[in-house]
C-alpha positions as CSV (number, residue, x, y, z in Angstrom):
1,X,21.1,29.4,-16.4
2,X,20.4,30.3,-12.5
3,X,17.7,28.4,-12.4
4,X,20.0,24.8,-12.5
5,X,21.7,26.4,-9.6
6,X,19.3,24.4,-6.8
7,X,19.7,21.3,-8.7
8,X,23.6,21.7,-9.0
9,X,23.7,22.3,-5.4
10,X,21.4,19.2,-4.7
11,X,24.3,17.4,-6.2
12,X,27.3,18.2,-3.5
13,X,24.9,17.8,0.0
14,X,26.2,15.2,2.3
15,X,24.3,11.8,3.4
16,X,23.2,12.5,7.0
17,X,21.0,10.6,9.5
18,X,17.8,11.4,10.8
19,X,18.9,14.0,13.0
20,X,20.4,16.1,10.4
21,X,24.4,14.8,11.2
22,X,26.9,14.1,8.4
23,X,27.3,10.1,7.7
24,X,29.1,10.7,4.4
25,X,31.5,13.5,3.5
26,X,32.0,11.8,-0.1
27,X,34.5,15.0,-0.7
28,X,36.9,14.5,2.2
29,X,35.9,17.0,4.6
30,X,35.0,17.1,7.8
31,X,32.6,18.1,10.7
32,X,33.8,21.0,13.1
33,X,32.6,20.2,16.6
34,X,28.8,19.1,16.4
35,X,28.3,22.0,13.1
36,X,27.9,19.8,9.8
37,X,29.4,22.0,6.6
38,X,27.8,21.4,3.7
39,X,30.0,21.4,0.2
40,X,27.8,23.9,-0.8
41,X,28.4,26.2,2.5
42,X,32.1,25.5,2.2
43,X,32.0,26.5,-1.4
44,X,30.0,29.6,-1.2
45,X,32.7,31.3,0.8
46,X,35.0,31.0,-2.1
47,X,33.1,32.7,-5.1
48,X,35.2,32.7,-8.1
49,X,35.4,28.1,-6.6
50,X,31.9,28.1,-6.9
51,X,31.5,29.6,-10.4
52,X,34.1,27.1,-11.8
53,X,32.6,24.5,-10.0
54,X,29.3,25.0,-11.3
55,X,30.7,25.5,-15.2
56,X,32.4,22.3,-14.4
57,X,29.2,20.4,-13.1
58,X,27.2,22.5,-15.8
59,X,29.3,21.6,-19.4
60,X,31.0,18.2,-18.2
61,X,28.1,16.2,-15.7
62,X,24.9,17.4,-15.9
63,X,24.4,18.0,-20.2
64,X,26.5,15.5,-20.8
65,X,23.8,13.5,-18.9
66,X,20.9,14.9,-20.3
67,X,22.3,14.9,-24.2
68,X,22.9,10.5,-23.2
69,X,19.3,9.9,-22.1
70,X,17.6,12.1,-24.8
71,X,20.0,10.0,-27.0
72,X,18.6,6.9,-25.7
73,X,15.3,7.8,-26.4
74,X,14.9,9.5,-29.6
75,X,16.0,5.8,-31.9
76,X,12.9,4.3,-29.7
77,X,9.7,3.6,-32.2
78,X,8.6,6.5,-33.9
79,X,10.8,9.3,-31.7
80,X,13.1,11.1,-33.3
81,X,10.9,12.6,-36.4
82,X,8.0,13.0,-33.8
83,X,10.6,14.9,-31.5
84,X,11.8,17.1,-34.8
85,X,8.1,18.1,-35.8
86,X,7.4,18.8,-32.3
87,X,10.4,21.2,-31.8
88,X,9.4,22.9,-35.2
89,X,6.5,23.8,-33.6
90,X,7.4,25.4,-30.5
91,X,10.4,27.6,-32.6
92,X,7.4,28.9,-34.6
93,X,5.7,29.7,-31.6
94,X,2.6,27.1,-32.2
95,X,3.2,25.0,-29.4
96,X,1.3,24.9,-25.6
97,X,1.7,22.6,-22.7
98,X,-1.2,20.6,-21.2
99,X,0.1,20.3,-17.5
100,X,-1.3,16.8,-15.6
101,X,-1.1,15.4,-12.0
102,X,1.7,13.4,-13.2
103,X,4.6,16.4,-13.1
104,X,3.7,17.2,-9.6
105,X,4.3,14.2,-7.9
106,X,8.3,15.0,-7.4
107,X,7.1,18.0,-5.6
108,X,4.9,15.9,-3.4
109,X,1.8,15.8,-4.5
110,X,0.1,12.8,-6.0
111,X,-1.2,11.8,-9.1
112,X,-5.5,12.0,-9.0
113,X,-6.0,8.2,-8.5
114,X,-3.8,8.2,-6.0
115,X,-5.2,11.7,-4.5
116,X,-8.9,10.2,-4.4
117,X,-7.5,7.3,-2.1
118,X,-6.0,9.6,0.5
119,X,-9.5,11.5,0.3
120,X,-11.3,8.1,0.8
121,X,-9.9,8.0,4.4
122,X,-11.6,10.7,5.5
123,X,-14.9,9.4,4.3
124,X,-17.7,6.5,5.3
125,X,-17.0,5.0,1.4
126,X,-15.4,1.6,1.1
127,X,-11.9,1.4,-0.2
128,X,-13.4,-1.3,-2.5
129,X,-16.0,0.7,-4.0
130,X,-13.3,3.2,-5.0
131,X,-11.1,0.7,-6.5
132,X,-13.6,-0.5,-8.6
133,X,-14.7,3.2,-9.8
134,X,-10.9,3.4,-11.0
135,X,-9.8,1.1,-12.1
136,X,-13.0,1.8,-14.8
137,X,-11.2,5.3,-15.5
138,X,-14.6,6.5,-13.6
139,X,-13.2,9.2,-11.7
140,X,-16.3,11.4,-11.8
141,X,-18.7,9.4,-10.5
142,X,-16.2,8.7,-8.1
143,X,-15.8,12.6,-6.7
144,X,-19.1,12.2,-6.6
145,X,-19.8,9.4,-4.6
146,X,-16.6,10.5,-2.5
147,X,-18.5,13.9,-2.3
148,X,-21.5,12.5,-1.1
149,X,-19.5,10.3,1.3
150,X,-18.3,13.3,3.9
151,X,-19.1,16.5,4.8
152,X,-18.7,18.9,1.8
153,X,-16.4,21.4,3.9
154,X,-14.3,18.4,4.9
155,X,-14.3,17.4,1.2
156,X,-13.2,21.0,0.4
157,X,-10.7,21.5,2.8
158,X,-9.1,18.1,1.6
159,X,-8.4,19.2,-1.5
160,X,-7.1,23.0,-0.4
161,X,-4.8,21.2,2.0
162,X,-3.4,18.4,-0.2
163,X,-3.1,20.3,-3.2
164,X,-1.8,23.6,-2.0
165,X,1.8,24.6,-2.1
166,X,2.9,26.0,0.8
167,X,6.9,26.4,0.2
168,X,8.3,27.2,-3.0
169,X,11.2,25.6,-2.1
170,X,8.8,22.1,-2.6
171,X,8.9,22.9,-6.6
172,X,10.9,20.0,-7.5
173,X,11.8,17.8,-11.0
174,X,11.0,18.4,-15.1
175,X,8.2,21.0,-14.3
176,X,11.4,23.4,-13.3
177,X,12.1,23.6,-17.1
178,X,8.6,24.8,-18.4
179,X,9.1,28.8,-17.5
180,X,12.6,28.3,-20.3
181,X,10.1,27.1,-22.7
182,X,6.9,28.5,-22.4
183,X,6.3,32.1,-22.2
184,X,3.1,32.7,-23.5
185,X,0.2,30.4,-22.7
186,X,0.3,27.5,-20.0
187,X,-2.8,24.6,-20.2
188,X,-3.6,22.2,-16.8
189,X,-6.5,20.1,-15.8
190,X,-4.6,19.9,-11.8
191,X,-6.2,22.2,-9.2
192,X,-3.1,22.6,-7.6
193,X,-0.8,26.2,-7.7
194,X,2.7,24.8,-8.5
195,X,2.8,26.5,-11.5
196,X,1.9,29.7,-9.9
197,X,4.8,29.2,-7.5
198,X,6.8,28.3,-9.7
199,X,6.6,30.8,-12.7
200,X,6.6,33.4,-10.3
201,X,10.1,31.7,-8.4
202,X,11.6,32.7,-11.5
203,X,10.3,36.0,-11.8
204,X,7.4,35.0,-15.0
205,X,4.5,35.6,-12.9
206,X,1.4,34.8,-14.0
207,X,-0.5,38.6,-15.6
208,X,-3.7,36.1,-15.5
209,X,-5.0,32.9,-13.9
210,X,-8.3,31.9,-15.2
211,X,-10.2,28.5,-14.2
212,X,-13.9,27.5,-14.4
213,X,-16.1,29.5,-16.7
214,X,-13.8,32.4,-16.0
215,X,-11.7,31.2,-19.0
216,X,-14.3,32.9,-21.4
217,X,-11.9,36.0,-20.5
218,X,-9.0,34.6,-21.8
219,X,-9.2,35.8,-25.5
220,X,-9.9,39.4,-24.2
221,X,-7.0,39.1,-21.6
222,X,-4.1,37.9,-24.3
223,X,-1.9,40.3,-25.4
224,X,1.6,40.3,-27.2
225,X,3.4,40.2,-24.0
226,X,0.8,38.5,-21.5
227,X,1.5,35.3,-19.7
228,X,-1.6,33.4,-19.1
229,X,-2.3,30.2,-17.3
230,X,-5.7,28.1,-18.0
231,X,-6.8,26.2,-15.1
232,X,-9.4,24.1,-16.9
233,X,-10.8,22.1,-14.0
234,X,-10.6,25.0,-11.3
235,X,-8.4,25.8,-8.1
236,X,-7.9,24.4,-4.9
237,X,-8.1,27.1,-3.5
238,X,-12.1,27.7,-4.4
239,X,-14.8,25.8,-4.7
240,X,-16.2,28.2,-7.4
241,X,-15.3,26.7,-10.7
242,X,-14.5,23.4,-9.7
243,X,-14.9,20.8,-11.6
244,X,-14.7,17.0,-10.3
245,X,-17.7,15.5,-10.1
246,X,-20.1,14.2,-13.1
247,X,-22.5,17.1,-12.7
248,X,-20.0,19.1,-13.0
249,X,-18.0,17.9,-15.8
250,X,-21.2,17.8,-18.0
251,X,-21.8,21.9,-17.1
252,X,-18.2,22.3,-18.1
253,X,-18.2,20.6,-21.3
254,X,-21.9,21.2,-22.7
255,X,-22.1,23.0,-25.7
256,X,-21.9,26.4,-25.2
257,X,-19.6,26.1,-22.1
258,X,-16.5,28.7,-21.9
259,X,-14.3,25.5,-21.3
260,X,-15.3,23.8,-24.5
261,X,-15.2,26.7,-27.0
262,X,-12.0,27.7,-25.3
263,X,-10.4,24.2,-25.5
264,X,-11.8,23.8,-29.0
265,X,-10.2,27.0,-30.3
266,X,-6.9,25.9,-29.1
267,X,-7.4,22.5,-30.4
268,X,-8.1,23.9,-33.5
269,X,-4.9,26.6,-33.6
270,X,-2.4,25.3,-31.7
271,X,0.0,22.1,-30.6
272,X,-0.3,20.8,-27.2
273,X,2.3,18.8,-25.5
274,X,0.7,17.1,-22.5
275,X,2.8,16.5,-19.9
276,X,2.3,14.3,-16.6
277,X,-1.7,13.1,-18.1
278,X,-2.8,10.3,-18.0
279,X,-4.8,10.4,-21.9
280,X,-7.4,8.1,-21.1
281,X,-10.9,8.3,-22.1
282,X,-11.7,11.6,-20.0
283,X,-13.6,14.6,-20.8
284,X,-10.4,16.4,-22.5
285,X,-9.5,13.7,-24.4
286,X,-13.2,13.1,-25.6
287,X,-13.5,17.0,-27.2
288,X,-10.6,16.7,-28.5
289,X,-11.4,13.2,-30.6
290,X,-14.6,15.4,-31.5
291,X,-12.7,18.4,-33.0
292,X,-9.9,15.6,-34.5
293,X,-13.2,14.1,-36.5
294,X,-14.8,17.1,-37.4
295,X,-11.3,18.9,-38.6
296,X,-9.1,16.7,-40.2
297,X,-6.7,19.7,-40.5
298,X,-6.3,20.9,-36.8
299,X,-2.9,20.4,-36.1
300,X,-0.5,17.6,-34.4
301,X,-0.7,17.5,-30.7
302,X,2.1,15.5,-28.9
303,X,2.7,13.8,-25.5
304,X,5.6,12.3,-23.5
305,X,4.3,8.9,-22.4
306,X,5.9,5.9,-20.5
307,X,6.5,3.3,-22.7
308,X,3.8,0.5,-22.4
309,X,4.7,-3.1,-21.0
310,X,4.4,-5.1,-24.3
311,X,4.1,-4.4,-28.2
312,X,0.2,-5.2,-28.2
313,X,0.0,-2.3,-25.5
314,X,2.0,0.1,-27.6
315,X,-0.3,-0.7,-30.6
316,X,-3.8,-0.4,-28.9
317,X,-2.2,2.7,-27.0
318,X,-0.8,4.2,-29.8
319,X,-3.6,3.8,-32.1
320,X,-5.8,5.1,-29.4
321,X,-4.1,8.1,-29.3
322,X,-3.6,8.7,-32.8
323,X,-7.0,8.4,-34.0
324,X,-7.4,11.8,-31.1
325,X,-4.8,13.1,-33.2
326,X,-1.9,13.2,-30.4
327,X,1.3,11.3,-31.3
328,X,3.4,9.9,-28.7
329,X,6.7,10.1,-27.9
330,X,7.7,7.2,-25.5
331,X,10.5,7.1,-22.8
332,X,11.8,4.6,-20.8
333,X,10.8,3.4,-17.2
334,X,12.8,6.3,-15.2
335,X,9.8,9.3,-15.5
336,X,11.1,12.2,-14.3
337,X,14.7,12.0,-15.7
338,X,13.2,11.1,-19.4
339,X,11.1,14.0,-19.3
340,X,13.3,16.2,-17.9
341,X,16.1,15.3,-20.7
342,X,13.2,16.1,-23.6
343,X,12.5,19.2,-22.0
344,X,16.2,19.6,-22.2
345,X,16.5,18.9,-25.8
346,X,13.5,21.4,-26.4
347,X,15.9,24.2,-24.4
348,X,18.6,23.0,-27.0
349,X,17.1,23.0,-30.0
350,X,15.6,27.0,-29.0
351,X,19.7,28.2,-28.0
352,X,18.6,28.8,-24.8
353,X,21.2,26.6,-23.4
């Protein structure tokens, strides 16, 4: 398991002050002259130390860890039987991920609310205006009016800059797991390229990368042994195939649109486990409630959600949710770690760990 190897070696840095000296040498050793070792320099020079260490780390700290918080949330509401049919169906191969804003934020982006405010700041519309658009779950007609609000190539080179990966090394939290578990077929509404960076980190590069209307060429691009990632809402990296705004949304999602009869297909033959989305009453959500009515036997899609603040929340949520024909499976307050020990107990279940 190489790919643990960063987060293991996260584990044994020092605490250090702004200028980069050690404040904290939590292991004992020491500075030489004004050059701070780090445990994992020190350890590297001994490899056969390093190794055990790492086993160590590996079998008695880190899983140990993971198997305790997966533990703690399966008994919670409806969890563990919702966790069991979801594993079934990524053993049988049935299952996709649907990839939202919410798994990039440990890399350092933001979630889209949060993404439109930063925007705001480079525009002549008023941070009230804004809040009121979302805090209605409006965010087209606010890319619109944000749009309309600023130059369009300052709009456009907001979004390539703040959504644009520029170090690999950035790739951070629960997303790291995804390439372990999904080899086939990867779903996201985010215009950003972690998971480009990332599945090609760990040597699963992407054979195609479709957004906009170019994702009418994904059933003639799938093959037995090609990886394929469907950016639904477009790339940062282009304004061809973007799609933010209301105009845009309702081109993208007419009938007829390569988005919607691709999305409906999958709807229709696969699982999908969204991850980091926010499930609210958006355009995604909205087709699949329409192909959930029409065909009562599509099957169960799942999502990892943050369990609400009180029991009348969980209901309306839950019921919400269900009636689209996506079952929740709810974790605790601490996001990333929760999702990351699901993900975890997914690897388990496949003997991939």
């Amino acid at each position: 398991m190489d790919f643990l190897i960063p987060i293991f070696e996260e584990q044994l840095d020092f605490l250090r002050d702004e200028k980069g000296h050690v404040l904290v040498d939590t292991h004992g050793n020491i500075s030489i002259g004004e050059t701070p070792l780090s445990p994992v320099a020190i350890l590297k020079l001994d490899e056969s130390a390093y190794k055990q260490e790492y086993a160590n780390w590996f079998e008695n700290q880190w899983l140990s860890q993971q198997k305790d918080m997966l533990d703690s949330i399966l008994p919670t509401h409806a969890n563990a039987k919702r966790f069991a049919d979801l594993c079934a169906s990524l053993k049988n191969g049935q299952l996709i991920p649907l990839i939202g804003s919410g798994m990039s934020v440990p890399s350092g982006l933001s979630v889209w609310p949060l993404f439109l405010r930063t925007i705001r700041q480079h525009s002549s519309m008023s941070e009230g205006e804004l809040n009121d658009l979302l805090a209605r779950w409006d965010y087209e007609e606010a890319v619109e009016r944000l749009a309309a609000a600023m130059p369009g190539r300052l709009f456009d080179e907001r979004i390539e800059h703040d959504l644009r990966i520029d170090d690999s090394n950035m790739v951070a939290g629960a997303i790291r797991f995804l390439p372990e578990l999904f080899d086939r077929l990867v779903l996201t509404t985010n215009l950003d390229d972690l998971l480009e960076r990332l599945f090609e980190l760990r040597k699963k590069k992407f054979s195609h990368v479709l957004s906009g209307q170019a994702i009418s060429e994904y059933r003639r691009a799938r093959g037995a042994s090609e990886r394929i990632l469907l950016k639904l809402h477009g790339d940062c990296r282009s304004r061809n195939g973007r799609v933010l705004g209301k105009r845009e949304y309702e081109e993208a999602y007419r009938v007829g649109s390569a988005i919607r009869e691709e999305l409906t297909t999958i709807y229709r033959t696969h699982s999908l486990l969204c991850l980091g989305c926010s499930l609210g009453p958006d355009r995604t959500v909205g087709l699949l409630a329409e192909v959930a009515e029409l065909d009562p036997g599509i099957p169960k899609h799942y999502a990892f959600l943050q369990y609400p603040k009180s029991e009348d929340e969980l209901l309306e949520r839950e019921h919400f949710l269900t009636a689209r024909d996506i079952f929740p499976i709810w974790y605790p307050d601490d996001h990333d770690e929760s999702i990351q020990a699901l993900l975890v107990g997914m690897i388990q279940y496949l003997g991939r760990l």
